[in-house]
Structures are given as structure tokens and as C-alpha cells.
N, C-alpha and C positions, 0 to 999 in steps of 0.2 A: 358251592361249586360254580364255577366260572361256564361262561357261555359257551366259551370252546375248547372247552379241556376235552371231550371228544372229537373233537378234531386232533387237538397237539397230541392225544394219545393215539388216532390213526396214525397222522404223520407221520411219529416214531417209527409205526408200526412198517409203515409204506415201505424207510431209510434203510430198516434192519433187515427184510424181507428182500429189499432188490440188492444190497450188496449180497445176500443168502445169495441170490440168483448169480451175481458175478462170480461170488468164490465157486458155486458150484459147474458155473461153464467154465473157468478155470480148471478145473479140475480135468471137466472133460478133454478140453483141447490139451493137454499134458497127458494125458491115459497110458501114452507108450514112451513119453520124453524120457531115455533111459539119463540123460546129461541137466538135472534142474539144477544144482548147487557142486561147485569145489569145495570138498572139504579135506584138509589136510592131505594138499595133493592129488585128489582121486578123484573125479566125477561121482557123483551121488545123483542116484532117480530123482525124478519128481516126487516130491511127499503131499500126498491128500492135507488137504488145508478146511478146516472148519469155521464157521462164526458161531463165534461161545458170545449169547446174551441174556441178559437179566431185566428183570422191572424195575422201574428208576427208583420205587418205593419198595425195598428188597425186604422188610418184614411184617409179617403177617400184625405182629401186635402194635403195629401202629397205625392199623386201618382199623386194627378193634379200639386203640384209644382214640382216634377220632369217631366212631363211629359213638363210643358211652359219653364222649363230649358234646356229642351232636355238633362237631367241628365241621364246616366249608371247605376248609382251605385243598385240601390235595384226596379226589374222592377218585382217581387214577391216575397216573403222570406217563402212562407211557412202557415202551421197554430203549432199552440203553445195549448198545454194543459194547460187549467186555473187551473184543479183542479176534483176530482172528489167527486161530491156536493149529498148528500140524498135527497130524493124526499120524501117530507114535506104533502103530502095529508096523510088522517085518515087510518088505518089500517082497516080491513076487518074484520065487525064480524060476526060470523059463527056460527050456531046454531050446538052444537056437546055436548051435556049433561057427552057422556060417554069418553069425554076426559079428560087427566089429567089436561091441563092445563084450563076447562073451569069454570068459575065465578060460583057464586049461582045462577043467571039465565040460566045456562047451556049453553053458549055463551064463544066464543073462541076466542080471538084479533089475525087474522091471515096476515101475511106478504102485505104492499101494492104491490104488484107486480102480473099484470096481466100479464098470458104467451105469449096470442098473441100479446100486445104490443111490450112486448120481441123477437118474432120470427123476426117481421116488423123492430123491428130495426136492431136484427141480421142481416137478407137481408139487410135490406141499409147499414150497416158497412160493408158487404164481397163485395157489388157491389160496394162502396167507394174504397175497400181495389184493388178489380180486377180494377177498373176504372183508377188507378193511376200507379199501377203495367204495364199497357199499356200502358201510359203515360212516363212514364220511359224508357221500351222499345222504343218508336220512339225516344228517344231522345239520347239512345243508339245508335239505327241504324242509325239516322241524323250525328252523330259524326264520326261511322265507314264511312259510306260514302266519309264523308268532307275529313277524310285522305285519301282515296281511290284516291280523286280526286289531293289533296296534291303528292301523289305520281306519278301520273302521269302517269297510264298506259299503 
């Protein structure tokens, strides 16, 4: 295990956590955009947008064969952004007669995106994002240390 593989596997952590944060204030600032995408002709809502991520080391039984190796090389790498994927449930219809955008039955297709989902995951990406950031820290300070000790007071 390398010196800073906790660091590089904060890092990741940090990358994956604050685009979490962009996709999900995206979200918010769209909440009512009934106009995100033309699609075949037609304005289509805003569609909820997720970040789908994974561990860079995606199976279990290769940390148990390094582990019966008593192998160095990769003791965590991190997580990896797969991609950031639309959230596929029904749009929100909305009874609103005197909008522009609403049908002959007075009903309006509004963006899938509930706010409070949104806020919940915000918190959990900033306490991801704080969680790691300390994480980093001790791993900083464990290093200042080790040379302190290196140096020999």
C-alpha cells in the first residue's frame, strides 16, 4: 500500500460527491422547467438526472485475493463515476388550465423532480463531500507526523 492511496481514494471521493452536488442543484433549479428537451417535435419537462458510481475495484474477490496474497498493490482505489443517468419515473401532472403549456384538459406535464428528495440528497453529498475532506486530513497529518518522527527531534 502506497503512501497516498488514501488520499487518491479521498480525491475520488471529493470528484464524485461535488458533481452529486451540481447534478442535484441542477435538478433543483429545473423543479418547474416544464421546456428541458424537444423531442420529436414537442417540448418535454425537465427529467431528474442522477450520478450512477461505482468502486474503481468493482469486485469483492479481488480484494480477498490480494488479501490471501498478502498482495500491496491496490488495498482501495477509490470510486469512479459511471455516468450521469435520467430518472425514468412519469412526469407530474398538474392541474393549471391558465398555463401556457397546459393540454385541452387543463393539465400541465411538470418536471419529475421532488425538492425534498433533492435537499436529502444534497445533505448526504455535503456530508460525503465534509466526511472525506477529514479523511484526507488525518491522512495529511499521519504523513506530517511520520517525517517529524523521520527527522528525529
Amino acid at each position: 500500500m502506497g503512501i497516498f492511496n488514501g488520499i487518491n481514494a479521498s480525491s475520488s471521493a471529493l470528484t464524485a460527491q461535488r458533481l452529486r452536488m451540481d447534478v442535484t442543484s441542477s435538478n433543483l433549479a429545473n423543479a418547474d422547467s416544464t421546456r428541458g428537451r424537444l423531442v420529436d417535435g414537442e417540448w418535454e419537462p425537465y427529467r431528474r438526472k442522477m450520478v450512477s458510481m461505482s468502486p474503481n475495484q468493482s469486485e469483492f474477490s479481488s480484494f480477498l485475493q490480494q488479501a490471501k496474497a498478502k498482495s500491496s498493490s491496490t488495498a482501495g482505489e477509490g470510486v469512479k463515476i459511471d455516468g450521469i443517468i435520467e430518472d425514468q419515473s412519469p412526469f407530474k401532472q398538474v392541474y393549471e388550465p391558465d398555463h401556457p403549456e397546459a393540454d385541452e384538459d387543463g393539465f400541465v406535464e411538470m418536471p419529475n423532480v421532488d425538492p425534498l428528495k433533492e435537499m436529502v440528497n444534497m445533505m448526504s453529498a455535503t456530508r460525503s463531500y465534509e466526511a472525506n475532506i477529514t479523511s484526507m486530513n488525518a491522512s495529511k497529518n499521519m504523513m506530517l507526523k511520520a517525517l517529524e518522527i523521520g527527522r528525529g527531534q
